[in-house]
PAVEXKOL-478480 format. One record per residue: x, y, z of N, C-alpha, C, CB in turn. Coordinates in steps of 0.1 Angstrom, whole numbers, plus 5000, padded with zeros to 4 digits. Atoms other than C-alpha are relative to their C-alpha. Glycine has a CB too. Layout:
! residues N
XYZXYZXYZXYZ ...
//
This chain:
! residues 427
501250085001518578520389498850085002500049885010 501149915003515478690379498849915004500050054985 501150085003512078540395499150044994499549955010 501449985009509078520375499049975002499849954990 501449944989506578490401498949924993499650205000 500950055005504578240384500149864999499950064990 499350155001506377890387499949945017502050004994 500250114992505877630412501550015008499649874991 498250005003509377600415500850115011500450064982 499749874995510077970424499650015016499350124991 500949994984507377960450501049925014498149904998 499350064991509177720470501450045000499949874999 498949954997512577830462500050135011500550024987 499749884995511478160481499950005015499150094994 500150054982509677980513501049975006499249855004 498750124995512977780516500950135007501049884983 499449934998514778100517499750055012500250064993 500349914994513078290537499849915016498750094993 500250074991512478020561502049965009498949854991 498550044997516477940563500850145007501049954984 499749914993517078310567499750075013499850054995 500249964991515378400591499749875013499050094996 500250094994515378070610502050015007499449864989 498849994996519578150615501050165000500549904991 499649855002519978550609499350095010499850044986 500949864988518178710635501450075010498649895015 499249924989520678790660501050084995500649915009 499249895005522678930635499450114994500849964991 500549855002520179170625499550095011498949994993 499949924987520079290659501150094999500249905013 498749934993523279390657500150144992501649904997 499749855010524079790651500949954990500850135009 498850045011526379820621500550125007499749994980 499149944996529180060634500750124989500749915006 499349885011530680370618501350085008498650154995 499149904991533980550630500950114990501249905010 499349905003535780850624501349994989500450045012 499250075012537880860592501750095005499150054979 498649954991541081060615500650094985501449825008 499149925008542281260582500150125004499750024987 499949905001543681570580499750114995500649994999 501149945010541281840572500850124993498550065008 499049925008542782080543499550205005499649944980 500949915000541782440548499150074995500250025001 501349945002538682590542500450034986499450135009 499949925012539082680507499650124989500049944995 501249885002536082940502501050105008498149975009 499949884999538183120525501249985009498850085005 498650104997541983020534500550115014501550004984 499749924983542883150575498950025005500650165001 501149994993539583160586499749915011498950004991 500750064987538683070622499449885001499150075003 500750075002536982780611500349835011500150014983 500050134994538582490635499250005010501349965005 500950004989536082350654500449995014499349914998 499549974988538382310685500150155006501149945000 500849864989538082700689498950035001500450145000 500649954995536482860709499250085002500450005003 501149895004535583160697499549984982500850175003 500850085011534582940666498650045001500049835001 501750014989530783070665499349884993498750164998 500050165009530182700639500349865011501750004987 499650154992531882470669499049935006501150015010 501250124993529882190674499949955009499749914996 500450014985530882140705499650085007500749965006 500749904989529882460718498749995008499950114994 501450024996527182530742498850044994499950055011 500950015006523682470728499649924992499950084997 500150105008524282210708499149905006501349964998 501450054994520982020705499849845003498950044990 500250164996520581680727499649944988498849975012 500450145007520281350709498350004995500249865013 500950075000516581210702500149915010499849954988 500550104993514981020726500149875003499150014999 499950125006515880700736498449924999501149925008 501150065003513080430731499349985014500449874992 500749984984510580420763500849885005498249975002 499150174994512180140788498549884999500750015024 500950045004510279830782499249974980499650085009 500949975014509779870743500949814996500550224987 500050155007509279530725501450014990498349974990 498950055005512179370706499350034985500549865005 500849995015511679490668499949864993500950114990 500250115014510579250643500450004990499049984994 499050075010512879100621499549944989500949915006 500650105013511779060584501249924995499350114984 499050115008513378780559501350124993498949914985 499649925010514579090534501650075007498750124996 499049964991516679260569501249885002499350035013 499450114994517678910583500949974988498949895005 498750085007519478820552501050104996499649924984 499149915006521079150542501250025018498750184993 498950044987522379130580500949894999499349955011 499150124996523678790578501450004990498949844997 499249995011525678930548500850125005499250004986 499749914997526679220569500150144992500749965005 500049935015524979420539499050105008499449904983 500849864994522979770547498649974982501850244999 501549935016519279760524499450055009498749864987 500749904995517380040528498950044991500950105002 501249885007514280290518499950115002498849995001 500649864999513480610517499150025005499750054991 501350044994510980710540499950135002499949905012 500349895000508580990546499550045014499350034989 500449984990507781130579498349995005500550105001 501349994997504381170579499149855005499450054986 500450174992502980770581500749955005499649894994 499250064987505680700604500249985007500449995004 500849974992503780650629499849825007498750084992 499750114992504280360653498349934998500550055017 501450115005501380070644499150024988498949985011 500149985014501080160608500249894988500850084998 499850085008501279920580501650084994498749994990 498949945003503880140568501250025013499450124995 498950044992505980160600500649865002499650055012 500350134991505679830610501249914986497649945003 499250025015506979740571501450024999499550114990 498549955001510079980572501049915010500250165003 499050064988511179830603500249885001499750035013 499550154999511079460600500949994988498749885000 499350065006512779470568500850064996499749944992 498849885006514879760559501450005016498850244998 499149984990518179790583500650204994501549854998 499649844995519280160570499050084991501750054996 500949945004516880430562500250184997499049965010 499849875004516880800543498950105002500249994989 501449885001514681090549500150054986500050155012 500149965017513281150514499850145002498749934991 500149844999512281510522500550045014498450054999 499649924989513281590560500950105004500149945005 498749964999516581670556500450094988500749905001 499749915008516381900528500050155001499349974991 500149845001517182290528499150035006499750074987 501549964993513282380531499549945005498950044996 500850074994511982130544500750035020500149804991 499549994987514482130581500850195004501349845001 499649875001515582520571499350124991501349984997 501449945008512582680559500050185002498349935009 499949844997513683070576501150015005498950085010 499149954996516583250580500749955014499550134999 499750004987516483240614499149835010499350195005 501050095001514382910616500649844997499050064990 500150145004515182500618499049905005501149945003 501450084997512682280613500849835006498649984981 499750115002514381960630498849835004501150015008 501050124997511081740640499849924992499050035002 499950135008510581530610501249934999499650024987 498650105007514181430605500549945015501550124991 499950074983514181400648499049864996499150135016 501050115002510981150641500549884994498850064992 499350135011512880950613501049955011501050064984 499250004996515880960633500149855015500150165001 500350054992514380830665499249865001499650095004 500550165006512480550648500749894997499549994989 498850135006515480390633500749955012501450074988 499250054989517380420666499549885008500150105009 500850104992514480220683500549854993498250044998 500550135010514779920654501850024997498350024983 498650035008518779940652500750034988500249904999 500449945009518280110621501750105000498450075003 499249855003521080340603499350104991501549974992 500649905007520080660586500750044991499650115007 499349945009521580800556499250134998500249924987 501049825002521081210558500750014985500750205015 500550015012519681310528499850164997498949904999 498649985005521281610515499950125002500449964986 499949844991522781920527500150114987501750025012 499549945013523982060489499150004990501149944995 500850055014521282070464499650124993498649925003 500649895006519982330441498849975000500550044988 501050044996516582180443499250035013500249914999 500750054984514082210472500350095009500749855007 499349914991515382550485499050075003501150074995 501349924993513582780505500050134993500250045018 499949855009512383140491500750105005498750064999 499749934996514283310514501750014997499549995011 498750075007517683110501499850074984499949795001 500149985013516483150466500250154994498649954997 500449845002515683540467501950035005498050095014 498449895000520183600476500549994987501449955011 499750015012520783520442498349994990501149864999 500950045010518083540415500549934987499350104998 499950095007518083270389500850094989498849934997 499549965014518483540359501350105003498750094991 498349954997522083660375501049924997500350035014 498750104996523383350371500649934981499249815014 499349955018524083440327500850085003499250074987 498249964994526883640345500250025021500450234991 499350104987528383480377501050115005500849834993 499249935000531083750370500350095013499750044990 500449835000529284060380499249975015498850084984 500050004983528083910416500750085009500549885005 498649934992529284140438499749895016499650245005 499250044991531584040467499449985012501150085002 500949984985529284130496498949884999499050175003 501250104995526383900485500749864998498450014989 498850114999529083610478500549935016501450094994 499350044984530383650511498749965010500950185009 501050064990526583620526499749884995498750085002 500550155004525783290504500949895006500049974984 498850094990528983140518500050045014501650024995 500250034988527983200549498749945008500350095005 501650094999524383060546500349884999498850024988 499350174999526082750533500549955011501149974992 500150044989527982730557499950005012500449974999 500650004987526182780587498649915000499750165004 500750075001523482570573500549814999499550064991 499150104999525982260567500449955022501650094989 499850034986527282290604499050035008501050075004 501249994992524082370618499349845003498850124991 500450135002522482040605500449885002499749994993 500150124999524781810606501050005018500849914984 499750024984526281890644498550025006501250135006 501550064992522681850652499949854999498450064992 500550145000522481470645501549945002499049954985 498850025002526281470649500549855010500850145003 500050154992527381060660499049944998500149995015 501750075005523780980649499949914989498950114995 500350005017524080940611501049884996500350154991 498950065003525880670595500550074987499849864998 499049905013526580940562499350085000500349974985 500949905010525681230543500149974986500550155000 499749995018524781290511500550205000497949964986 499449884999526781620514499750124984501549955002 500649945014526381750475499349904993501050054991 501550105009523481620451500250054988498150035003 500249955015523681660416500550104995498750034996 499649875002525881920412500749974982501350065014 500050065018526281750371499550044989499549904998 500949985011524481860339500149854993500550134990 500250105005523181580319500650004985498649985001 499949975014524381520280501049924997500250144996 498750055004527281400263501550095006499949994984 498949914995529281700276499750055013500250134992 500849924984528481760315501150075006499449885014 499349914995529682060331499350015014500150134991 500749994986529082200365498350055000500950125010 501049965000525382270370500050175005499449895006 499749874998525082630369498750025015499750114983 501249994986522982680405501050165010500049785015 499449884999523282940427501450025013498650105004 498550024989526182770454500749994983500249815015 498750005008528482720416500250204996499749874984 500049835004527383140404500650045009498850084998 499149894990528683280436500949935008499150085012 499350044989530883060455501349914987498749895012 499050115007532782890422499649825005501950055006 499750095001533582540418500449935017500950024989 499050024989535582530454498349995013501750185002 501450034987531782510468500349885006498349994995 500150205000531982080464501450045013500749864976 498650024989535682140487499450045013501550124998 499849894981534482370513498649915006499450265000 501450104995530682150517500949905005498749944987 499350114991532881860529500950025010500549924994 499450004986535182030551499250055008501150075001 501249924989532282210568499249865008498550114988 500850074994530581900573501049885006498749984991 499150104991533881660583499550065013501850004999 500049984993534081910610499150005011500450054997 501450004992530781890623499649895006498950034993 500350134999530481540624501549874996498549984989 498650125004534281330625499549854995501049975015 500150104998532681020624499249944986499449995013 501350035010529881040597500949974984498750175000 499250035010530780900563499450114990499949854996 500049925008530581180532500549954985500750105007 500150025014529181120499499650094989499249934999 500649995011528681270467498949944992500750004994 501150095008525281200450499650034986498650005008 500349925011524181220418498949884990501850054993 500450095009521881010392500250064983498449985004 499549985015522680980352501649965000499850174994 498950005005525980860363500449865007500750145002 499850104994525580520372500749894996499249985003 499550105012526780340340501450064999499149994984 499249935007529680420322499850134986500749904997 500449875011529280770303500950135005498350045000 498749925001530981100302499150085014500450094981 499949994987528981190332500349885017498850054999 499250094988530180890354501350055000500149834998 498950005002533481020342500350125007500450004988 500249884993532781350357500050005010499350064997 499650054987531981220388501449925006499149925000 498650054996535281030390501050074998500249904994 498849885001537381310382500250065011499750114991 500249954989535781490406500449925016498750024997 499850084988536181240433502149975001498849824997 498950004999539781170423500950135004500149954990 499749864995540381590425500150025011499450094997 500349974985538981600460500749945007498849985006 499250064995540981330469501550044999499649904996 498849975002544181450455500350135012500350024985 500149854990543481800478500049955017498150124996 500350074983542781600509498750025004500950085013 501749994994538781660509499749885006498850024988 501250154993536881370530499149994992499050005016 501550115006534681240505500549855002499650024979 499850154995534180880516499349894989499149975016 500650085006531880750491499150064989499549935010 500449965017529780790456498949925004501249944984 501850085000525780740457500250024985498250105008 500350035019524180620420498749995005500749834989 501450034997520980680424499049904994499450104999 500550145006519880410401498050054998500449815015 501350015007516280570385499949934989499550104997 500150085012514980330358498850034995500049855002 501050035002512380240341499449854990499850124995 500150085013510679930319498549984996500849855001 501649975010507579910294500249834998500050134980 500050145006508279540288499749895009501349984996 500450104990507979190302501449955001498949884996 498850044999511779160298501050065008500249994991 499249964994514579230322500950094995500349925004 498449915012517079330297499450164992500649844980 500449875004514779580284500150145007499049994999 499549884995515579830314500550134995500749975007 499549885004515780190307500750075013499050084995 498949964987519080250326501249924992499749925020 498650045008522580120325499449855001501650035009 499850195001523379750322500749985011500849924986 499450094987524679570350501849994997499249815000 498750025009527979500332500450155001499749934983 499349855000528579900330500150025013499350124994 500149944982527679980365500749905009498350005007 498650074995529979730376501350034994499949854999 498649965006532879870354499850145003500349964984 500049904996531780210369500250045018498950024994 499150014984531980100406501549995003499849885005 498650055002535279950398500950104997500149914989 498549885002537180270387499650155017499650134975 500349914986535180460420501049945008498349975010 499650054988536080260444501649934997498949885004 498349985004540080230427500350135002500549954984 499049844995539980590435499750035013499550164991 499950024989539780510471498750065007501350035003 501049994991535880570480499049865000499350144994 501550084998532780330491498650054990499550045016 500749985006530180310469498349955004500749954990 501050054996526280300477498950004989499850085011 501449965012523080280450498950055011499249814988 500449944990520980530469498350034998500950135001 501549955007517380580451499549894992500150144988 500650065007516680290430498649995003500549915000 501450004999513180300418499949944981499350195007 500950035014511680110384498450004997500249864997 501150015005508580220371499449924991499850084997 500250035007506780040352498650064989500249915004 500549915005504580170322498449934991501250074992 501250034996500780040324500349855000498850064991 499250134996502179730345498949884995500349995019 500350134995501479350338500549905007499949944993 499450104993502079030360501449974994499249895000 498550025010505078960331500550105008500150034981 499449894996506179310340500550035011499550064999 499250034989506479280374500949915005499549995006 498850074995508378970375501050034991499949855002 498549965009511279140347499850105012500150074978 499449914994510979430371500449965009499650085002 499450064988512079180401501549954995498949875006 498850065009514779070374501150095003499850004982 499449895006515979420371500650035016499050124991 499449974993516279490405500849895011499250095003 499650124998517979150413501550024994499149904995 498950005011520779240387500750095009499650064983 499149894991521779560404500450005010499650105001 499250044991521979420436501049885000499349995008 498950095004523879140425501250084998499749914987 498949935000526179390411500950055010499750074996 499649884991526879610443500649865010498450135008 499550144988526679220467501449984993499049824999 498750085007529979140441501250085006500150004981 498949914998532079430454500050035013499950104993 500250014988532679430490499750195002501349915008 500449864994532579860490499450024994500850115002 501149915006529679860472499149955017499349944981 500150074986527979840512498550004999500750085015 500950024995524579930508499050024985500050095012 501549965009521079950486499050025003499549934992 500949874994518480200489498849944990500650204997 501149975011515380230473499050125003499149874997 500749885002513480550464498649995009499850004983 501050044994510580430491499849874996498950074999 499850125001509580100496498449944994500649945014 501250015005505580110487499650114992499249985009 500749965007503480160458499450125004499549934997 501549934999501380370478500550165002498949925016 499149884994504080630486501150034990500949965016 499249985012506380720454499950074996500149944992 499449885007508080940437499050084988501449964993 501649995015504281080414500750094993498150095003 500049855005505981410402501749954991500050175017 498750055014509181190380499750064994500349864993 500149995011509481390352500449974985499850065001 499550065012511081140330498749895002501749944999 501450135003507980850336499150065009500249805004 500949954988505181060350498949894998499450194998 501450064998501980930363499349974986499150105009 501050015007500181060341500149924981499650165001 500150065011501680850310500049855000500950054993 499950184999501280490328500950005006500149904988 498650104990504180480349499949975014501450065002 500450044986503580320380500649925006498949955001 499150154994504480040405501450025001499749864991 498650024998507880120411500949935008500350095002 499150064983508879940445499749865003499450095016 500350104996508879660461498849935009500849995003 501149994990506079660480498850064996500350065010 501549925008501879700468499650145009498349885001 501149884988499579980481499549935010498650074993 500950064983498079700507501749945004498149814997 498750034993501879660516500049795001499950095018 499650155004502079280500501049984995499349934990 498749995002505579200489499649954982501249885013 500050005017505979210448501149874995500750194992 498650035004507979000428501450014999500050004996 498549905000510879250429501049965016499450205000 499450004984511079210472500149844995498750055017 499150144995511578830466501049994991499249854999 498650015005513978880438501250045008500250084988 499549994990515579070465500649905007499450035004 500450094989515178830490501149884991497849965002 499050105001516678560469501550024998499549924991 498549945004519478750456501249955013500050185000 499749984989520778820490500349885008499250075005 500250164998520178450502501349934996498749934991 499050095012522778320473501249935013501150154984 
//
């Protein structure tokens, strides 16, 4: 059910909701949502088979329990007020459903329109940049964890889960990462010699176990690898510079590096273009089925769900169809992972009132989809205000009219889209 934000009708259908939800869902949005240890049997390292690598020893210099390992975040002062429970939280609680945003450190800042926002209505939340490469591993010798402590510590206050956001990416790397491989080496992968091989696999992983036995019991997942896909009708591995020197067996060894670091935390593959059915969803499911047949811990499959629509019509969405992406969950989650939509964001492309209520259509459809499947657990969105979004898309940039993507204005008013939401969730 798609509202259209313009009927009599709607209007009250939305009071009624929001008045029922949060008149009988509160106490369950109090409640933490829980995460435990998935107990498998981790395979061996596969980058490098006999290697020292169990975290129970000792002279492990990776073990996350060793000494130095960096205290928690802060708990909340004693005394701190009971968070405020929006309609959007309260019902995705009462459904014992995870919706989330993407959020950026910087205005997250306790008595903000923007704090104040994330926390009454979002229950799990992603650092859009914190947790990337350069952004929390910017020098060699150097972690930056304060913004992703800041996120971290905010959610904990408001019961909040976090989804870390992502240890694997070819994107977003630091110059000091970038400069062990240079880009124009990687038209022969071959001719890498052995020595600088052996230092990239150990940047990986010492950056893997660095980061996530820092927030380790904190996190309710990773996004462990990102996009490691090419786009097209034929997708191969993305040539980057963890597939040139480290092979294929990178995707294996990034998840045993980071089970070990964190037993508890759930481990995803992320990827967007592969949310429908196409020969990159298929790629992804191969892959997920491979790792699984080896004994890797991947737990679960992000879809990042970017869109877009120029129209006043729902069905017009530039993306999958609802109908695919539910016949694309369906063969995930039969190859025994959890499925999350991790980024959704719809631009629209020089918006009207029509336009925003098909874009409340659109993103009403997709969570309908994910609510139908009990391991589809959670829905994200790419930030939750206009005023904070993704400018630099370069499939609907700014500068050609695409705007308004989220649920939420620049004066942080709720759009048509948050009550399609809202009612979805309600059903």
């Amino acid at each position: 059910m798609s509202h259209t934000g313009g009927s009599l009708r709607n209007r009250i259908l939305i009071r009624e909701v929001r008045q029922a939800v949060l008149g009988g869902a509160i106490l369950i949005a109090l409640a933490a949502f829980g995460c435990s240890g998935s107990g498998e049997k981790l395979p061996t390292d596969p980058t490098n088979p006999g290697s020292p690598t169990d975290p129970s020893n000792p002279s492990n210099p990776t073990n996350p329990g060793s000494p130095g390992t960096p205290p928690p975040p802060p708990p909340p002062p004693p005394g701190s007020p009971a968070p405020v429970i929006g309609a959007l939280r309260a019902a995705a609680a009462a459904r014992g459903f995870l919706i989330g945003a993407a959020v950026q450190a910087d205005p997250l800042s306790e008595g903000t329109p923007y704090a104040d926002t994330v926390g009454a209505e979002y229950n799990v939340i992603t650092p859009a940049n914190a947790m990337k490469f350069a952004d929390i591993h910017p020098k060699v010798d150097t972690y930056a964890f304060a913004d992703a402590v800041k996120i971290l510590a905010f959610a904990l206050a408001r019961s909040n889960q976090v989804r870390g956001h992502t240890l694997v990416w070819h994107n977003q790397l630091p110059q000091w990462v970038q400069g062990l491989l240079p880009a124009s080496s990687y038209s022969n992968c071959a001719t890498v010699p052995a020595a600088t091989r052996e230092t990239i696999r150990g940047v990986l992983r010492d950056h893997i176990t660095t980061v996530v036995s820092h927030f380790r019991g904190q996190l309710l997942s990773w996004d462990v690898v990102n996009e490691a896909y090419t786009d097209g009708s034929r997708p191969t591995r993305r040539n980057t510079i963890w597939q040139c020197a480290l092979g294929s067996s990178y995707i294996d060894s990034s998840f045993v590096w980071a089970r070990r670091a964190d037993p508890g935390a759930k481990l995803f593959y992320n990827d967007y273009g592969a949310e429908g059915r196409n020969a990159k969803s298929d790629s992804v499911l191969n892959l997920v089925k491979t790792l699984k047949a080896k004994g890797i811990p991947i737990g679960g499959v992000g879809l990042e769900m970017h869109g877009a629509l120029q129209t006043s019509r729902a069905t017009d969405f530039i993306g999958p169809t609802a109908a695919d992406v539910g016949s694309n969950m369906d063969n995930l989650i039969a190859s025994g992972v959890e499925v999350h939509i991790t980024e959704m964001d719809v631009p629209l492309r020089n918006p009207t009132t029509p336009m925003r209520a098909a874009q409340g259509g659109v993103y009403a459809n997709m969570l309908g989809v994910c609510l139908a499947r009990p391991k589809c657990t959670a829905f994200v969105t790419w930030g939750f205000t206009d005023l904070y979004f993704w400018t630099t898309n370069p499939t609907y940039p700014v500068s050609s009219g695409w705007t308004e993507p989220l649920v939420f204005s620049t004066s942080y008013v709720h759009k048509p889209a948050f009550d399609s939401l809202l009612v979805r969730l309600a059903r």
